[in-house]
C-alpha positions as CSV (number, residue, x, y, z in Angstrom):
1,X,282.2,144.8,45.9
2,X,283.0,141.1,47.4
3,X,278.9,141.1,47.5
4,X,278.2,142.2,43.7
5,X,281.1,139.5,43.0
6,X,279.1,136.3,44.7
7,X,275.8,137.5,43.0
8,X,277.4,137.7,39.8
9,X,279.2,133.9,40.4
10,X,275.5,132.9,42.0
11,X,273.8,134.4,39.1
12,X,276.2,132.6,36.2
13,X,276.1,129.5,38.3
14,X,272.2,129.5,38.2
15,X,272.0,130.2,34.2
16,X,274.5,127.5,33.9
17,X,272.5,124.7,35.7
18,X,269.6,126.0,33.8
19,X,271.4,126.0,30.2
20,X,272.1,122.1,31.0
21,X,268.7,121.4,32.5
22,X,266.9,123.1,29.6
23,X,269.2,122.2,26.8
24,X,267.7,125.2,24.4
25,X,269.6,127.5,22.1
26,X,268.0,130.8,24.0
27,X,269.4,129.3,27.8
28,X,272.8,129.1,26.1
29,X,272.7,132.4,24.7
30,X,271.8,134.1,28.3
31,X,274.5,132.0,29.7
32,X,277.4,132.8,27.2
33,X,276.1,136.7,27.5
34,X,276.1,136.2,31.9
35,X,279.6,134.6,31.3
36,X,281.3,137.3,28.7
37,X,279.4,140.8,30.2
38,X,281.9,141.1,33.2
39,X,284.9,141.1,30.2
40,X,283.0,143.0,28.4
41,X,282.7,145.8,31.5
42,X,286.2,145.5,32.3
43,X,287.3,146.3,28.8
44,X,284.5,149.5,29.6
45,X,286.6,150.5,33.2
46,X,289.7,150.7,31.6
47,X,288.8,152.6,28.6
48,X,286.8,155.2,30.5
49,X,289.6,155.2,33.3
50,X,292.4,156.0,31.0
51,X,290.6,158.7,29.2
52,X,289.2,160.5,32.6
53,X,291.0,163.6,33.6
54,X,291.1,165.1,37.0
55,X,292.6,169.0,38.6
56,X,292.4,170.4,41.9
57,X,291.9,174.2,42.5
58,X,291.1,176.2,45.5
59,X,290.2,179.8,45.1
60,X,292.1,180.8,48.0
61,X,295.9,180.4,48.9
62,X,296.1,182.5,51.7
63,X,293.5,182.7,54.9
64,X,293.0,183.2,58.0
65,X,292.7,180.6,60.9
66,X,288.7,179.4,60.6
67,X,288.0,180.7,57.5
68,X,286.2,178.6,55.1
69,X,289.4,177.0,52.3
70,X,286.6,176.7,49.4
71,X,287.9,173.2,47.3
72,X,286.7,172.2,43.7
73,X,287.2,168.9,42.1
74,X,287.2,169.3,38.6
75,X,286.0,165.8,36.5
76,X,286.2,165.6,32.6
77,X,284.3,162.8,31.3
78,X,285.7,162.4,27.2
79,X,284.7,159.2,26.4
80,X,281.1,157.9,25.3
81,X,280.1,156.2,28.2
82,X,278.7,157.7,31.7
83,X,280.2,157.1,34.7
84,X,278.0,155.8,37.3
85,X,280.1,155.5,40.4
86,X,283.3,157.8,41.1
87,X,284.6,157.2,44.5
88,X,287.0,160.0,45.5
89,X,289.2,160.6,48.3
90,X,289.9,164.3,49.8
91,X,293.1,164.1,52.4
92,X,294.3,167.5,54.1
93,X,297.1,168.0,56.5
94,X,298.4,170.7,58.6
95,X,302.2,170.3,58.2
96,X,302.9,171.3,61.7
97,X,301.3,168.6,63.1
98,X,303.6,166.4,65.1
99,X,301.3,163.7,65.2
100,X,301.1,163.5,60.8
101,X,297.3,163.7,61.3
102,X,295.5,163.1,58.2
103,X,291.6,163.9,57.6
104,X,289.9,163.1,54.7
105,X,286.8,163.6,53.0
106,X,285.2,161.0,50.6
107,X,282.9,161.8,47.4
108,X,280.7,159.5,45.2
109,X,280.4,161.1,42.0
110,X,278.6,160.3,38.9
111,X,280.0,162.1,35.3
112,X,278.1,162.2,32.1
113,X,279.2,160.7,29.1
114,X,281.4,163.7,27.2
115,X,280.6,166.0,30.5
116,X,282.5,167.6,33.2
117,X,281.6,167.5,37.2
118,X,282.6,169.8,39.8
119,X,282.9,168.6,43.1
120,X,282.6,171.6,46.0
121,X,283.8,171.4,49.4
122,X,285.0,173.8,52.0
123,X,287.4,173.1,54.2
124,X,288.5,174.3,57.8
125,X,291.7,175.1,59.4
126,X,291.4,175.8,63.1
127,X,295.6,176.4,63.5
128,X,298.4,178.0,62.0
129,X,300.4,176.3,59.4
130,X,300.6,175.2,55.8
131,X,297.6,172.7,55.3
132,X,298.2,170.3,52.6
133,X,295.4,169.7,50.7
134,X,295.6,166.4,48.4
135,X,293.5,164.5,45.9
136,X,295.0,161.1,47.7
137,X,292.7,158.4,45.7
138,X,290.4,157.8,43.3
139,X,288.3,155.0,42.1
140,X,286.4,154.2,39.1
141,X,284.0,151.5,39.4
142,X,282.4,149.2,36.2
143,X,278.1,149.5,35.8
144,X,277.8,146.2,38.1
145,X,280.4,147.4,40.5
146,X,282.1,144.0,40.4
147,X,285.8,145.9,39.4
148,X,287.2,148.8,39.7
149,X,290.4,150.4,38.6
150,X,292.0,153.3,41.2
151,X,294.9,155.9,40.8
152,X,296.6,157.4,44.1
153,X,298.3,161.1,44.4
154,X,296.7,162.8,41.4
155,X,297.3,166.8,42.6
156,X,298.0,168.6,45.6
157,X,298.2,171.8,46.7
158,X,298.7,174.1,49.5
159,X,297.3,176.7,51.6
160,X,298.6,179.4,54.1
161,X,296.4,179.6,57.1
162,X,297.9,182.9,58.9
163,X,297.6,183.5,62.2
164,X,295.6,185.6,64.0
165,X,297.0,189.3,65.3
166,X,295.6,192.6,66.2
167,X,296.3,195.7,66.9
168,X,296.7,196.6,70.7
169,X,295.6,199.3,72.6
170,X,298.8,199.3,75.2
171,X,301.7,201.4,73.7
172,X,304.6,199.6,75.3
173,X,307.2,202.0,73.7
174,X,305.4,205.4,74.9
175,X,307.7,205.9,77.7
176,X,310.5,203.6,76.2
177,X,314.0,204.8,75.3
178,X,314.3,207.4,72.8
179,X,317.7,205.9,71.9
180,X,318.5,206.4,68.1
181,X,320.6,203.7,67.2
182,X,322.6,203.4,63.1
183,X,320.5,202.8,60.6
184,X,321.3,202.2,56.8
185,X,317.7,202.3,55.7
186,X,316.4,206.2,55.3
187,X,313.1,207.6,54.8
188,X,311.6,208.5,51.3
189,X,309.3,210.8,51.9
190,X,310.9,213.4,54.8
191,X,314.7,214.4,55.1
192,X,316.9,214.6,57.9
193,X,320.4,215.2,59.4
194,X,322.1,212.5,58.4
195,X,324.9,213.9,56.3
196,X,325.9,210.1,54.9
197,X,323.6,210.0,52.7
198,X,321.6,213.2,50.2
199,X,317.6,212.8,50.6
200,X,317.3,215.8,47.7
201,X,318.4,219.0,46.3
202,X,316.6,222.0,45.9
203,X,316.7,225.7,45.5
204,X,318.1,227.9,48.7
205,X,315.9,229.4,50.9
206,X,316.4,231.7,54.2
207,X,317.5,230.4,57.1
208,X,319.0,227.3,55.4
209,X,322.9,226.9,56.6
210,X,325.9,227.4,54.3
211,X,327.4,224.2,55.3
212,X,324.8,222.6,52.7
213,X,325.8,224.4,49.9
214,X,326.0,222.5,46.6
215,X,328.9,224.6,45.4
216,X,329.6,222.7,42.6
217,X,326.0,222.2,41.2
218,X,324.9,226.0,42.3
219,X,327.8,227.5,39.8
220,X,326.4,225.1,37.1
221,X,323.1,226.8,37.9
222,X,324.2,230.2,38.4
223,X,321.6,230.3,41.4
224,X,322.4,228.6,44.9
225,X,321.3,224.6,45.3
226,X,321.1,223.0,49.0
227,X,321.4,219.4,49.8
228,X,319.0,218.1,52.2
229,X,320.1,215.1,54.2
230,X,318.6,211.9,54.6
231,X,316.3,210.9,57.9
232,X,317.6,207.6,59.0
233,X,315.0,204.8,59.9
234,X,315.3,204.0,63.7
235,X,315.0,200.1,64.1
236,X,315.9,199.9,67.6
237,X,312.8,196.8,68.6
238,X,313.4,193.7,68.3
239,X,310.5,190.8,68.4
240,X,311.4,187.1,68.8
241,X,309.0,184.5,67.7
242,X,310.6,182.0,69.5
243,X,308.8,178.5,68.1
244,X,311.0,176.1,70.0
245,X,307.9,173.9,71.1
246,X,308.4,171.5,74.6
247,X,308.0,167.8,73.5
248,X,304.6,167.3,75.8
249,X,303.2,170.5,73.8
250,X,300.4,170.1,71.4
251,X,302.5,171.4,68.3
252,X,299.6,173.3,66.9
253,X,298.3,175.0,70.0
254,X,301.8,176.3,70.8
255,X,302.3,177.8,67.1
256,X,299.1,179.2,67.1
257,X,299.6,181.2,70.6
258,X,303.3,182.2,70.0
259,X,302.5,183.4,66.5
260,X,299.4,185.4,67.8
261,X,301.7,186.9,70.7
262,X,304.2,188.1,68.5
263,X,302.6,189.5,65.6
264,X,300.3,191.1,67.7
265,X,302.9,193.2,69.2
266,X,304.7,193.7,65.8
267,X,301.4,194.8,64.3
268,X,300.5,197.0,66.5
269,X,304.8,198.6,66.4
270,X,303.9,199.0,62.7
271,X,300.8,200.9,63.1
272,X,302.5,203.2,65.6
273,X,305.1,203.4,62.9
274,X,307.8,202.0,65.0
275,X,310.3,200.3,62.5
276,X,311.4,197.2,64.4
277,X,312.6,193.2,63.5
278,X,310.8,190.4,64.0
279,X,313.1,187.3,64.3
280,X,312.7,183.4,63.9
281,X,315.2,180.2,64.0
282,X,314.7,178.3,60.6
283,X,315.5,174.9,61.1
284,X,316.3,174.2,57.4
285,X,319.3,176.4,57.7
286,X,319.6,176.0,61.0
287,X,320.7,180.0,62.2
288,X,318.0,182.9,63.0
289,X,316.1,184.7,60.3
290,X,314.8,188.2,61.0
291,X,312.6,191.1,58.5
292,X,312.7,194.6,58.7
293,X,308.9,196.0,59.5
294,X,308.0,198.9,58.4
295,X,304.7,197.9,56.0
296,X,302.2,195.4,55.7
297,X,304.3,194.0,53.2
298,X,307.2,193.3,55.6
299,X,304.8,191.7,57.7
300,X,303.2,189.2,55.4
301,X,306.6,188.4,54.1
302,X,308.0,187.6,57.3
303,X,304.6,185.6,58.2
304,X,305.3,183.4,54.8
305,X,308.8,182.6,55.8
306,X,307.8,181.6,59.2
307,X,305.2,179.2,58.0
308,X,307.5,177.7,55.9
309,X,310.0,176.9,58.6
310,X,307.6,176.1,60.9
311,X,308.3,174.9,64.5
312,X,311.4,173.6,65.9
313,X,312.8,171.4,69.0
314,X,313.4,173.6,72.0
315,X,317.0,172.7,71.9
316,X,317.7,175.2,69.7
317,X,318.5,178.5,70.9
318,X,317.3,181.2,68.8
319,X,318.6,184.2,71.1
320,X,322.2,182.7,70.9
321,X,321.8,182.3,66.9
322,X,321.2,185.7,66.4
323,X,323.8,187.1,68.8
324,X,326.2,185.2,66.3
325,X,324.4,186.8,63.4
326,X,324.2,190.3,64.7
327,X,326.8,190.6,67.7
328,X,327.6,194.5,66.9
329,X,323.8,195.7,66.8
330,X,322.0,197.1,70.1
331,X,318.2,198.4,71.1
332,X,316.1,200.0,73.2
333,X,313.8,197.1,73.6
334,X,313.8,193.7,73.4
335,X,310.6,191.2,73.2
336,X,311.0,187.2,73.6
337,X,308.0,185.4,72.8
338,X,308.5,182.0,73.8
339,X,307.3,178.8,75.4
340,X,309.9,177.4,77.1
341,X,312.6,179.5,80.1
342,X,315.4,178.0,80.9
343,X,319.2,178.7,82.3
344,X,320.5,178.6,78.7
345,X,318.2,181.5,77.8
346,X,319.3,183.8,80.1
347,X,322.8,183.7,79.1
348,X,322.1,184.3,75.3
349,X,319.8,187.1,76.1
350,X,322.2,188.9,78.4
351,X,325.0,189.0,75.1
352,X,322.2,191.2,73.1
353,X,322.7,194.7,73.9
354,X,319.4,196.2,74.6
355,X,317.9,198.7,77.6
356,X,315.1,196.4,78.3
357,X,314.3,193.0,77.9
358,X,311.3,191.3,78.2
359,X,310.3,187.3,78.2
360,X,306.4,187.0,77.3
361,X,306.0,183.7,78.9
362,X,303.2,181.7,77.2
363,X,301.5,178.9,79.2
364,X,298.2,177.2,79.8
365,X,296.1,175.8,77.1
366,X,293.7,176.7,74.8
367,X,291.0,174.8,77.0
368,X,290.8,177.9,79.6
369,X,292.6,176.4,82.3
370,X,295.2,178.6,83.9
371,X,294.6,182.5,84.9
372,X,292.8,184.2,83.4
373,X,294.1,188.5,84.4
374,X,297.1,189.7,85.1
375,X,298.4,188.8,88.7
376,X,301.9,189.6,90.1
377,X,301.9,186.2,92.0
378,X,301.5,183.8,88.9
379,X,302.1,180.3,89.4
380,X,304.5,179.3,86.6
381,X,306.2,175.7,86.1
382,X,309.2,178.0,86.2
383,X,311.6,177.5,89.1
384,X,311.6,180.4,91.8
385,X,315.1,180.4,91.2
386,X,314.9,181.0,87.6
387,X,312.7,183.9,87.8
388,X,314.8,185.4,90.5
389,X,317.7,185.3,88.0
390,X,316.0,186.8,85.3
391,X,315.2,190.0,87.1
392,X,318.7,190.1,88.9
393,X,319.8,190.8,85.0
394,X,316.7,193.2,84.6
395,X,314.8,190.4,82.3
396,X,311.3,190.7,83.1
397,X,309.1,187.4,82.9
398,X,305.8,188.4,82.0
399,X,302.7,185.6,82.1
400,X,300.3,185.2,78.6
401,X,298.0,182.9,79.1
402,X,297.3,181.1,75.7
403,X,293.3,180.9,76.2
404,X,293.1,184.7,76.5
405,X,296.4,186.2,74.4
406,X,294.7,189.7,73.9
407,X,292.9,190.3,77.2
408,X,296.2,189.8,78.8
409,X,299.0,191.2,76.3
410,X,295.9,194.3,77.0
411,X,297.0,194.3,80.4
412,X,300.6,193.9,80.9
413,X,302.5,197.3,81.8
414,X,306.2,196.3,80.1
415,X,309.0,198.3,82.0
């Protein structure tokens, strides 16, 4: 723009000397109209740039990590004059990001006079998070591109990139406890023997036991009434998404494996129909947060709440906030998901009562280094000492490797 401002000042400066050379009414014309059109365009920009309008939309709210985000950029154009240059600036964001890395796209754009112009783009999300998505700048230039008038943080919005899970193969719970532990959730489709709470009451037939009787109700229906009982929901798993990420960890990489651990195994607990928690430290409210799964709809609620908390410094200690939360509750298994082992671990995860406990240890990166199957004689950056701890307690330690999360989660034999 500096360049269309010098021609302009070469080009006036050249009908000037030529207005005085040639003394004529037509030179002095040209040069008044040279001298007054830049006022004239300006007046132009700022019309146009107060009447354009501008809205940001994206099809899709929620995907999945590498899925296409499709963007539109919708222009309206009210005014009688075109607009021949539109510079506009596309920024997006994963929130997680410890580094505050922006990208951004940029658009040139031309709009009709009393027209609107869509502007398509898809975007990609290779990690877990919240990606914020932002129409950061844009910048309307006159015809001779010698001004321009530009308006910052018109419309933002958000999309959930989930992470990936899948259903596993390995039934760690097949020769687990069989421990029922209390329940206040009961079943709606199959009753029980809980006599705390009625699942329905129907009309008695042989074999049922007197002790059910609905005495009351059976003389108001002159015919004899049972009361089935209700069938308690055993929740006695327990999966922690533990997102306390090391300082020297690449913020995203560490989400994305933890979150694909987890969920994985609390996917495939939900298909099996094992009722079970999955549990996370929120560091807005600073204490644990935990959803019941039983559905799909548990999941994806407890999937939304984790990407809006998002990662946290390892100095919290999630197993120790939800002792304080839940110190009465017990279970047949326990699952830690984590990045990071330490002293401070073991002592929180020894105060929740459960049969076994298990630490899925996530290391390596997602360039492939590390191992790559299963092997009793890992080398960790754990101490020896630590480990031997652990399974003085019963704790197991159990390697994932983040460049191959299924092959190994696959092969792992949890006792």
């Amino acid at each position: 723009m500096i360049q269309n401002k010098i021609r302009y000042l070469t080009i006036l400066l050249i009908t000037g000397i030529l207005a005085i050379l040639y003394n004529e009414y037509f030179m002095g014309i040209l040069f008044l109209t040279v001298m007054i059109l830049p006022f004239l365009l300006f007046a132009i920009l700022s019309y146009v740039y107060g009447r354009l309008s501008y809205e940001l939309i994206s099809t899709a709210h929620v995907v999945n990590r590498g899925d296409y985000i499709p963007i539109s950029i919708h222009i309206h154009n009210p005014t009688i004059f075109p607009v021949t240059n539109l510079c506009i600036t596309l920024c997006y964001s994963n929130t997680f990001s410890n580094q505050n890395k922006n990208y951004k796209q940029v658009f040139h754009v031309t709009v009709d006079s009393r027209e609107k112009t869509t502007v398509l783009c898809n975007l990609v999300s290779e990690h877990t998070g919240n990606l914020k998505i932002s129409l950061s700048r844009v910048r309307v230039f006159d015809y001779l591109k010698i001004f321009s008038l530009r308006e910052k943080n018109l419309a933002e919005i958000k999309v959930a990139v989930l992470p990936y899970y899948y259903e596993l193969s390995e039934d760690y719970l097949e020769d687990g406890s069989k421990m029922q532990v209390e329940s206040d959730t009961f079943s709606a489709i199959k009753s029980g023997d809980d006599p705390s709470e009625v699942f329905a009451i129907r009309e008695y037939r042989e074999g049922d036991r007197p002790v059910r009787i609905h005495w009351k109700l059976s003389i108001k229906q002159n015919k004899l009434m049972i009361k089935d009982f209700s069938d308690p929901k055993n929740c006695s798993v327990v999966v922690f998404a533990d997102l306390g990420i090391p300082n020297d960890e690449d913020i995203l990489y560490a989400v994305d494996s933890v979150l694909e651990c987890a969920l994985s195994l609390s996917y495939s607990f939900m298909i099996r129909g094992q009722y079970h928690y999955l549990t996370w430290y929120n560091k807005h409210l600073e204490s644990c947060q935990r959803v019941r799964i039983a559905d799909e709809k548990d999941l994806f609620e407890a999937v939304d709440e984790i990407l809006n908390c998002g990662p946290h410094s390892e100095d919290a200690d999630l197993a120790a906030s939800y002792f304080a939360e839940f110190p009465n509750e017990q279970y047949t298994d326990l699952f830690y998901v984590t990045k990071v082992v330490t002293d401070k671990q073991l002592e929180s995860l020894i105060l929740i009562k459960s049969i076994d406990r298990q630490i899925l240890y996530i290391s390596g990166t997602d360039d492939g280094d590390g191992y790559n199957e299963f092997d009793t004689n890992w080398d960790l950056p754990i101490a020896r000492e630590l480990v031997r701890k652990f399974a003085e307690t019963g704790i197991g330690i159990l390697p994932i490797n983040s460049s191959s999360i299924k092959t190994d989660l696959e092969g792992l034999k949890l006792s």
